[in-house]
N, C-alpha and C positions, 0 to 999 in steps of 0.2 A: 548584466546577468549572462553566464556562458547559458550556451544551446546543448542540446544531444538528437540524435536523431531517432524518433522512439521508431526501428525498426526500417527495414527499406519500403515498405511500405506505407507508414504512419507518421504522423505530422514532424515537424522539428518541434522539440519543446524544450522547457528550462531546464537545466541540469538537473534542478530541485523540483521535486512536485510536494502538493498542500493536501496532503491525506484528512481530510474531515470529520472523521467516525467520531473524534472521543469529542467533540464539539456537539454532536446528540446523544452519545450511548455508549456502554460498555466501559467508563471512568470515569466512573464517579460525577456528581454534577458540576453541568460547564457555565460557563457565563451568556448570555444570549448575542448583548452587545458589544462584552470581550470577541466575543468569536465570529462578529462583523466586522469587526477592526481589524482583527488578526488578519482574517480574509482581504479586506482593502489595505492593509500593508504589506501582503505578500504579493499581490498584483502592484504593487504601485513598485515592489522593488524589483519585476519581473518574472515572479513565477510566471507561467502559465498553466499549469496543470492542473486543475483540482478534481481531486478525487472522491468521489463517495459509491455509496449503496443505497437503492431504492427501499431496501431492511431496516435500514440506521434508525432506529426509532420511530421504523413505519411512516416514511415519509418524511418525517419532521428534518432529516439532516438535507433531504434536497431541496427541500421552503426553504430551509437559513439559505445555504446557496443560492437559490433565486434571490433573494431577501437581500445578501450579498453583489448581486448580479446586477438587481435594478438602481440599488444606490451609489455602485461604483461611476468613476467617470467613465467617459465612452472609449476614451481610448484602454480603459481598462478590460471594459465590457468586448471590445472588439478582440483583442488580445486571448483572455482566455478561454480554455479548454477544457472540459467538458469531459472524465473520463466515470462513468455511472457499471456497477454490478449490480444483477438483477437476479432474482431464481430464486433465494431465499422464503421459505416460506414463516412464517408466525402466527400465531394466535393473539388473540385482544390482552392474554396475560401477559404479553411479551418472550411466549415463548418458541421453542423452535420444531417443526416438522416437517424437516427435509428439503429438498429442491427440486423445480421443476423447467425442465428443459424443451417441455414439447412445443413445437413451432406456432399454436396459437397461443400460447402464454406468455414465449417472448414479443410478439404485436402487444400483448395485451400489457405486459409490464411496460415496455418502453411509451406507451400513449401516457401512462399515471405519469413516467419521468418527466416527458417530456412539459407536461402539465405544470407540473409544481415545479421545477424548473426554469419556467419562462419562455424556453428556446425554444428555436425551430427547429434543432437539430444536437444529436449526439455527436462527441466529437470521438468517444471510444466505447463501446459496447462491449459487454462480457458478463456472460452468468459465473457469478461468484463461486462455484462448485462445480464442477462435472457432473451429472445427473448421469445416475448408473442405469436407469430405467430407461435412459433413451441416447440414441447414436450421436455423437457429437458430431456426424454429419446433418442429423437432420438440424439441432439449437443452430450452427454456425450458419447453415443455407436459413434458415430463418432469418438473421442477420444481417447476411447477405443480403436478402427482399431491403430491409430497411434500408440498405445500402445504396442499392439502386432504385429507390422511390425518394430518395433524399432524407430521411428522415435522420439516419447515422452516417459517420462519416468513415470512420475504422474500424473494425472487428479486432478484438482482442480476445485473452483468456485467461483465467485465473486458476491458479493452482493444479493444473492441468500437468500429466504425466509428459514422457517422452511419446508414449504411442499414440494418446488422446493430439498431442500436438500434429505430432505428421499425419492425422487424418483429418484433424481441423485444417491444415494448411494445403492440403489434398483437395481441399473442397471451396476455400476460399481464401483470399490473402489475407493473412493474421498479421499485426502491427505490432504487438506485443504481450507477453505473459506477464500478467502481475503476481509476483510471489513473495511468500518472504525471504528476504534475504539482511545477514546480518554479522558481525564477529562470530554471535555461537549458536547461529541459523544456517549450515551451508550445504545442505542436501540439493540444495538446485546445483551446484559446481562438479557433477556427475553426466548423468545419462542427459538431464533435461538442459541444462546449457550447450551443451553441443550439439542439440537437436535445433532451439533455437538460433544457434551460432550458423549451423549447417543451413538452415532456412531465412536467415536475416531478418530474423523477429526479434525486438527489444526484449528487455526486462523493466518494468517497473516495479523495483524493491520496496517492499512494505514492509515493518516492525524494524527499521533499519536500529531505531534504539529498542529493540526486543521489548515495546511496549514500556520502554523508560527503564527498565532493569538497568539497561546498561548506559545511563544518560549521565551517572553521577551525581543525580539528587535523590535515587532513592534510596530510605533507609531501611534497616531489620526491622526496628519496630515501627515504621508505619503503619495506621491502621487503614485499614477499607472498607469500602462501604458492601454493602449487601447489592447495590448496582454497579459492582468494578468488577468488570472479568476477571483480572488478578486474582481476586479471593480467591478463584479456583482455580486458576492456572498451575498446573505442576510447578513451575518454575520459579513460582514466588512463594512456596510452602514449605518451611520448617528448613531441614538439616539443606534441602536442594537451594531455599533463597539463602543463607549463611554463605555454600561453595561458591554460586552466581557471584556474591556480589565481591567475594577473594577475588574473582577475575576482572570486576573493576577494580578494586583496588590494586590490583598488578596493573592496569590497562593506566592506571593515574598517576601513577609514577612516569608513563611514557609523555602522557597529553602534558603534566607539567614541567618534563624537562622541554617542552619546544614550546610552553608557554599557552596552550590552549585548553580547551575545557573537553573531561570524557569526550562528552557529546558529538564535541565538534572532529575529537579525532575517530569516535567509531563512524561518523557520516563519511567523514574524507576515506577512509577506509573502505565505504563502499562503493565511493566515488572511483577509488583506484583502479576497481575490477573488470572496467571496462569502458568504455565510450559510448557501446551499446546498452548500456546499465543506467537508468534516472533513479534512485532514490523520491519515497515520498518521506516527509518528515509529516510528523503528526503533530506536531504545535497547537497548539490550543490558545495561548495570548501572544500578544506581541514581545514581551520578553522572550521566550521558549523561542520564538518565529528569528528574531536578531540575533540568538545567541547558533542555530542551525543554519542559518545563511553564512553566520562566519564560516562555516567548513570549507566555503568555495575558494576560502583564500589558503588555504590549510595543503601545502606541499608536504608529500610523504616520500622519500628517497625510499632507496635499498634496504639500508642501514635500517630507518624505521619501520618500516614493514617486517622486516625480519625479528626483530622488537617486537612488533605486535604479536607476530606469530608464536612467540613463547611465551608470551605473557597468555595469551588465548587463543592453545591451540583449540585444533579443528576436534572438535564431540566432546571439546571440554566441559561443554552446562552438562548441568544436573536437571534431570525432568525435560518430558516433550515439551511443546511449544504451545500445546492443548489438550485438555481433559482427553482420554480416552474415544469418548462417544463421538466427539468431533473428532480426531486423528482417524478415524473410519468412515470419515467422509473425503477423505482429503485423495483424491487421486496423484496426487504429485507422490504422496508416501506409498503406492501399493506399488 
């Protein structure tokens, strides 16, 4: 498995990270024991990364993780890493009411992690939103505490602007932003990549298949369940999921003249963008898991790239990436 380095301050880890979320919530329902296997076949082929939120079904996606954690082998177990957002808040309906940043909330989230989790330690911390209510000096020096008490190991951030970034980095050594990044996600390739470029902070890419849109299995009429984000997603609604998926079908004319799957060439595509760049792939079984690991094998020239880029250019999709209400949370957008 190649390496990257998530950032000049944050661990070396696998090219590929094992983004967890649709494994408890937000698509539809998962397999329990599909998605321990998934998990000990991504470790057994080198990831290291695994990703979640302490939100993901209220807990429930960082128990599979442990769950995951304690039946792997050791050398497994020793291996990976650990990368948890926290800040999200919810009610018993599962729904949502904002985020909170203030420095004893983060002590107080990372203890429940670290709990159901198993470990002694975080390996990357990050409140999953910027909290407008409070300085992202003071959440990051919160973090920081965990940091120097051992409890965490790297401070991270998630969805975080240019200016939010150079005062979190002001304040303490950031390892990397977790954003999305994607074929027809590229607002970070602006002000916020060269802030982290400028400060030698990673990126770890999430929604790299635009939450499957762009993976090449899915279809116009698929149906959704009343628990799949999609249903409400801009991006998978009416005349907007029709445009979307013309761009995979341009984008599948490229993957099959060089012989590979969507999937596999919108990952290598993300892979391209830098060295400082880990993709997380969101696999949910071991098919999904084998057919994303191909991408590492997956060479993109000149020639192809510039291929991709007409096939899907830049602010090509149709519809945000999120309802409304959410795109007003997002400080990367403001």
């Amino acid at each position: 498995m190649q390496t990257r380095p998530l950032g000049t301050t944050g661990p070396q880890v696998s090219a590929l990270g094992l983004g967890c979320m649709g494994m408890s919530a937000l698509y539809g329902d998962a397999d329990r024991a599909e998605s321990v296997a998934t998990i000990h076949a991504a470790l057994d082929a080198g990831v290291t990364l695994l990703d979640t939120g302490d939100f993901y079904a209220m807990g429930h996606n960082e128990m599979l993780i442990g769950e995951a954690l304690r039946s792997a082998s050791a050398a497994s177990r020793e291996r990976a890493l650990t990368s948890v957002k926290f800040g999200a808040l919810r009610d018993p309906d599962g729904g949502w009411s904002g985020y909170d940043g203030r420095p004893a909330a983060v002590k107080n989230f990372a203890a429940y992690s670290l709990q159901r989790l198993g470990v002694d330690h975080i390996d990357v911390y990050r409140i999953a939103r910027v909290d407008p209510g409070i300085p992202i000096e003071e959440t990051v020096g919160a973090i920081a505490e965990l940091v120097e008490a051992g409890h965490v190991r790297h401070i991270g951030l998630s969805e975080a602007g240019a200016d939010s970034i150079r005062r979190a980095a002001a304040t303490a050594p950031i390892s990397d932003l977790q954003i999305e990044y994607s074929l027809i996600s590229r607002g970070v390739e602006g002000e916020i990549l060269a802030a982290t470029r400028e400060l030698g902070i990673g990126i770890t890419a999430y929604g790299v298949l635009s939450r499957g849109l762009i993976s090449g299995h899915f279809t116009a009429d698929r149906q959704l369940g009343a628990n799949d984000f999609r249903a409400m997603s801009p991006r998978f609604q009416g005349d907007n999921l029709r445009h979307n998926l013309s761009l995979v079908d341009a984008l599948r004319k490229i993957a099959e003249q060089k012989g590979v799957s969507v999937a596999q060439i919108a990952i290598a595509w993300v892979l391209s963008r830098g060295e400082d760049i880990v993709p997380l792939v969101g696999a949910r079984t071991r098919e999904r898991l084998a057919e994303a690991l191909g991408a590492l094998d997956v060479t993109l020239d000149e020639a192809d790239l510039a291929a991709i880029e007409r096939a899907v250019p830049v602010g090509a999709a149709a519809g945000d990436r999120y309802p409304a209400a959410q795109m007003a949370h997002l400080d990367s957008e403001r």
